[in-house]
C-alpha positions in Angstrom: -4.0 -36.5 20.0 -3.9 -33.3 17.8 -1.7 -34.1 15.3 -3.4 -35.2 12.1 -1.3 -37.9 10.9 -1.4 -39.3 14.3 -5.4 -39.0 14.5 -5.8 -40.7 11.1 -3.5 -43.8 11.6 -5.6 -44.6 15.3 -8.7 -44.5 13.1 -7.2 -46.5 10.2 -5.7 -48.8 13.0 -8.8 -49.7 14.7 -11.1 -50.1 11.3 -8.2 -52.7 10.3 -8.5 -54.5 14.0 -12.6 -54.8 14.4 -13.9 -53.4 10.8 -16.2 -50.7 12.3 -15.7 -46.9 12.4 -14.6 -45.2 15.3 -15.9 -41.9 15.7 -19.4 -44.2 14.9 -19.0 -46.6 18.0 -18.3 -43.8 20.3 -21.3 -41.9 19.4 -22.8 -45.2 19.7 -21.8 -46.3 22.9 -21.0 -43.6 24.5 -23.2 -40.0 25.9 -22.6 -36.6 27.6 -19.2 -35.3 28.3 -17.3 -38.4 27.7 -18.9 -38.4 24.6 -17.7 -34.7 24.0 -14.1 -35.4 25.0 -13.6 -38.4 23.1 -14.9 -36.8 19.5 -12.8 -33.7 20.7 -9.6 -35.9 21.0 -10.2 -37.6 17.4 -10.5 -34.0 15.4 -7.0 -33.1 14.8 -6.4 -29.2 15.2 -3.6 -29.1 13.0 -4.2 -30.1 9.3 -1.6 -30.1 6.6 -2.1 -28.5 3.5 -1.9 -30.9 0.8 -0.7 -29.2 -1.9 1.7 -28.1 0.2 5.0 -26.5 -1.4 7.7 -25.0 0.4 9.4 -23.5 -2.1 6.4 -21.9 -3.4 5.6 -20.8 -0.4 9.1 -19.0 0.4 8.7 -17.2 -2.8 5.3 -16.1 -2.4 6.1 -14.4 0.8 9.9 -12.5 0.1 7.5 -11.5 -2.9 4.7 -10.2 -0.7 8.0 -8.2 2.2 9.6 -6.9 -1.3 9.3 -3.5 -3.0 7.2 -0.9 -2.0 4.0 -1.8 1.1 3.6 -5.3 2.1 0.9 -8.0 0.6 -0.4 -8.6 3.8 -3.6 -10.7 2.1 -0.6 -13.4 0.7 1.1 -14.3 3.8 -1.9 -14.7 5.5 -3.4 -16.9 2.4 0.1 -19.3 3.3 -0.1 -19.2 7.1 -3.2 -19.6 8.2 -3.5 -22.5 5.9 -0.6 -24.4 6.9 0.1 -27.2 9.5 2.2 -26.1 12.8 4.8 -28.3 11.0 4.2 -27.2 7.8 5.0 -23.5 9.1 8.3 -24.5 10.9 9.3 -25.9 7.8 8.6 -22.8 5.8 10.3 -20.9 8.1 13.9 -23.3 7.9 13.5 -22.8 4.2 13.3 -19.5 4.1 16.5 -19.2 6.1 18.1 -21.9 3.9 17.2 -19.9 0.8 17.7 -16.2 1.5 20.1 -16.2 4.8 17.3 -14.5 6.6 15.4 -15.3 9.9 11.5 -15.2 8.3 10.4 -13.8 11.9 13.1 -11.1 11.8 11.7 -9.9 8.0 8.0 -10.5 9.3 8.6 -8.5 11.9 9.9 -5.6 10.1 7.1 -5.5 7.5 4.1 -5.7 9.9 2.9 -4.3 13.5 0.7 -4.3 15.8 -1.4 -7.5 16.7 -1.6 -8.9 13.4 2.2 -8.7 14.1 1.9 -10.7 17.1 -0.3 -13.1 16.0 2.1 -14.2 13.0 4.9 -14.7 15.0 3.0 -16.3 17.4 2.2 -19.1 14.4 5.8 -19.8 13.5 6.5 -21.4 17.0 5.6 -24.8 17.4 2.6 -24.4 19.7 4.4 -25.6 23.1 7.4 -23.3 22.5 4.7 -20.3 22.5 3.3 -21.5 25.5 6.9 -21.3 27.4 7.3 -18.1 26.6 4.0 -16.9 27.5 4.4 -18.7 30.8 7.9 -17.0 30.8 6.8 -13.3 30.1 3.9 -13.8 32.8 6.1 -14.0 35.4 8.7 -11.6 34.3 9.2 -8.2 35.6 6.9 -6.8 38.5 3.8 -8.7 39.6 3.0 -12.3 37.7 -0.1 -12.4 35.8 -1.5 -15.9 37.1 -4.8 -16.0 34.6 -1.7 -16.9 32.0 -0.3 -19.3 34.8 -3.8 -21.6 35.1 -4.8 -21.1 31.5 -1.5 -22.7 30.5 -0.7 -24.8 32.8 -4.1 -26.0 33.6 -4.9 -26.8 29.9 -1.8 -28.4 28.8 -1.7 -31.8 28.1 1.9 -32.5 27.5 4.1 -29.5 28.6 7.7 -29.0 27.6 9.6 -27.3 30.8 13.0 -26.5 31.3 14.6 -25.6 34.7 14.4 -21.9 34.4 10.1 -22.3 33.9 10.5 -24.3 37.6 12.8 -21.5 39.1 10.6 -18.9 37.8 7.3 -20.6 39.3 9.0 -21.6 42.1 10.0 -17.7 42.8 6.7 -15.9 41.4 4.3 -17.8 42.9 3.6 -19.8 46.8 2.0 -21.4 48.9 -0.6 -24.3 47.7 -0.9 -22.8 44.2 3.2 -22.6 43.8 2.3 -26.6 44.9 0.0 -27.3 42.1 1.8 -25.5 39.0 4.7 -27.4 40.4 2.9 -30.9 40.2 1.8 -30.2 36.6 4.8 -29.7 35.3 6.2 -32.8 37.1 3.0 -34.8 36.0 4.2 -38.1 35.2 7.8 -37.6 36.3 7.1 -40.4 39.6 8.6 -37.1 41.5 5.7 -35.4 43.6 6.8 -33.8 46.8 5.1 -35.0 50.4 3.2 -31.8 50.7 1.0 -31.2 47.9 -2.6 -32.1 48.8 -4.1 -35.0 47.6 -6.8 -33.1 45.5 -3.5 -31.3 43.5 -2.2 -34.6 42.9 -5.0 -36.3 41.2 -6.0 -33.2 39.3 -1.9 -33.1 38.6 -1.9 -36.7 37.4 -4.7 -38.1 35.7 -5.8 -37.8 32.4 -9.0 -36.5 31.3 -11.2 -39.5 31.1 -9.5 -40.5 34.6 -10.7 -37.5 35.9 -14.0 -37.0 34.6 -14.7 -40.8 36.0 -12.6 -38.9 39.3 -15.7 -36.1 39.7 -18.7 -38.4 38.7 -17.5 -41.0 41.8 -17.7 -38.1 43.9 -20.8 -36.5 42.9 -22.4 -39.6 43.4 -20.9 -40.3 46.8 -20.7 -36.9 48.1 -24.2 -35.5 46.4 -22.4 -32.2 45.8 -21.0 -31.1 42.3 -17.4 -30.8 41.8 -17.4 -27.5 41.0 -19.5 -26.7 43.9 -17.0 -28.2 46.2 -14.7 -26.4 45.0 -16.6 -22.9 45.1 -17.1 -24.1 49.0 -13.9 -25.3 49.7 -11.0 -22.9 48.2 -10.5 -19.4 46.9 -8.0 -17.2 45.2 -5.7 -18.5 42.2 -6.1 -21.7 43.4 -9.8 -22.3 43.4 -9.5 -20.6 39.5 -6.7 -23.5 38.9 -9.4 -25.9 40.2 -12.0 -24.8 38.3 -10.0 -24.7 35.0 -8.5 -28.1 35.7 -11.9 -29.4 36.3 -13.8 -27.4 33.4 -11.1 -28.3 30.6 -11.3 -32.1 31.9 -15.0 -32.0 31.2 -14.9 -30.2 28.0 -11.8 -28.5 26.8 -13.8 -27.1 24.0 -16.4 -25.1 26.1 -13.2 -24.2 28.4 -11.9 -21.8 25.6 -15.3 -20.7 23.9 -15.6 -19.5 27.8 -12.3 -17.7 27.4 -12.5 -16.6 23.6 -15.6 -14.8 25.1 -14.5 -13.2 28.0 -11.4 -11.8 25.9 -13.9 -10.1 23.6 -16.8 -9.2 26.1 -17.0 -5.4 27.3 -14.4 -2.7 26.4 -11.6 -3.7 24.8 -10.4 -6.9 23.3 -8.0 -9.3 25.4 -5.6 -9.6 21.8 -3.0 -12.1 24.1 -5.7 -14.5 24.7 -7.2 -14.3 21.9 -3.5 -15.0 20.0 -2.5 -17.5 22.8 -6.0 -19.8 21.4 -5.3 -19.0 18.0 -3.8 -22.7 17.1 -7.2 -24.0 18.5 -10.0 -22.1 16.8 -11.0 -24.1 13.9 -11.7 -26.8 16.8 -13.8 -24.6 19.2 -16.2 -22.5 16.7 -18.9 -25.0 16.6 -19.1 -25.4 20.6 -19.2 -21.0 20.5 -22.0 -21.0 18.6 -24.1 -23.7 21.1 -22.7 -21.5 23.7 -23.0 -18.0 22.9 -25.9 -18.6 20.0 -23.6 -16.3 18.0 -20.5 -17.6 15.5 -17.3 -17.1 16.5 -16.8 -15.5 13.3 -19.1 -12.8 13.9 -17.9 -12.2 17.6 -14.0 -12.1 15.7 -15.6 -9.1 12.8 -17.1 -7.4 15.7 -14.3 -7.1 17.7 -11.1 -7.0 15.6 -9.9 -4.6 12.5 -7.8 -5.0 9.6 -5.0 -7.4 8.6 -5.7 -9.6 12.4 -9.0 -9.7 11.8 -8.9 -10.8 8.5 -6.2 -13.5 9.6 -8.4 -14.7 12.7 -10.6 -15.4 10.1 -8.7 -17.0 7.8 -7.6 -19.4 10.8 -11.6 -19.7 11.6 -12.0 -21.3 7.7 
């Protein structure tokens, strides 16, 4: 789901049909990790602001880029309050109004990662993702953790031939085979080769699949994850295992990755910017994870204007 207005008219929709509550009769009649994934998909990530004013909102931030310093506090008070849409509409008035690309005058007035992060909020989420997909593979080498994080975790990707030609030229063998299959997922146009583990972890949703890999723990006696521990290796076996984990619980997926980002030296800023749209929805399974808020791991690790937008974004 994701989108809030969609979320809301499925609930309001089914309390009309059978005059019960949803989110009640799934943690009624339902346990585990299909209990987890079905509450997950019913909390929207996006929420619109409801006193949301466009025009306002323009003003206050050529205000906050005008004059002498920037009001760095301000623009973060807008964006990290407003809805993916609500921020692509912000950033068409702004143009409208002033004759001025908002990310152009954003970018001049800030730097560094809080710089990055901001930007990376006025793209529609799956436009971010392209280009993240797109700058992994560019230049020497191809950085496949982006590859299976994005690719892997994305339920409803928006390709273009140039993402195929670029996967299809940076990557081979069996994992050239699965990126392939996930961006054709539901197209009818798989190729003969791909193995028959890539296709179903290619073409079935989650609940498919997590009904998929209890069948076969039952039948086989050995844990999916094991098998696949057992069975494969390389980039592919991480595809596996992220296909697999995100099925199971796409929450715990990215606490695991918001955590690895900020364990050790150093702070992995591209992940932690590429999960940014998703971490009002994952702070609650970080805690039961880590038995420390994500809040706290976020003033720990980050400084400044990012830090104090990651929290903002946090709530």
């Amino acid at each position: 789901m994701g989108n809030c207005q969609d979320v809301a008219l499925f609930k309001e929709c089914y309390f009309q049909v059978h005059e019960r509550d949803l989110e009640a009769d799934i943690e009624g009649d339902t346990s585990g990790d299909v209990r987890n994934l079905l509450m997950a998909l019913l909390q929207p990530t996006l929420f619109p602001y409801e006193d949301f004013d466009v025009m306002a909102d323009i003003k206050a931030i050529r205000k906050a880029c005008k004059g002498f310093g920037t009001d760095e506090q301000a623009i973060i008070d807008i964006l990290a309050n407003r809805s993916a849409d609500q921020r692509q509409e912000i950033k068409q008035a702004y143009f409208d109004k002033y004759d001025d690309e908002l990310v152009d005058v954003l970018k001049s007035e800030l730097a560094g990662n809080f710089e990055n992060a901001i930007v990376a909020m006025l793209d529609l989420p799956v436009i971010y993702a392209v280009k993240e997909l797109r700058k992994a593979m560019k230049g020497a080498g191809t950085d496949e953790n982006v590859l299976v994080e994005i690719l892997c975790t994305a339920t409803n990707a928006s390709t273009s031939a140039t993402l195929r030609l670029d996967i299809e030229g940076d990557t081979s063998g069996d994992v050239r085979n699965l990126l392939m299959a996930l961006l054709q997922a539901g197209e009818g146009c798989f190729g003969t080769d791909e193995s028959t583990f890539s296709y179903i972890l290619a073409s079935r949703n989650y609940l498919q699949l997590q009904a998929t890999f209890k069948a076969y723990e039952q039948l086989s006696g050995t844990e999916i994850l094991d098998a696949i521990e057992n069975e494969t290796g390389g980039t592919l076996k991480k595809c596996y295992v992220a296909l697999v984990r995100v099925a199971k619980n796409p929450q715990l997926y990215f606490a695991r990755r918001l955590n690895k980002a900020m364990k050790g030296a150093g702070t992995d800023d591209d992940t932690l910017i590429r999960i940014i749209y998703d971490l009002e929805t994952i702070k609650e399974m970080y805690l039961e994870k880590y038995d420390v808020s994500l809040k706290d791991a976020i003033r720990d690790e980050c400084s400044g204007d990012y830090k104090r937008l990651l929290l903002a974004v946090c709530h």
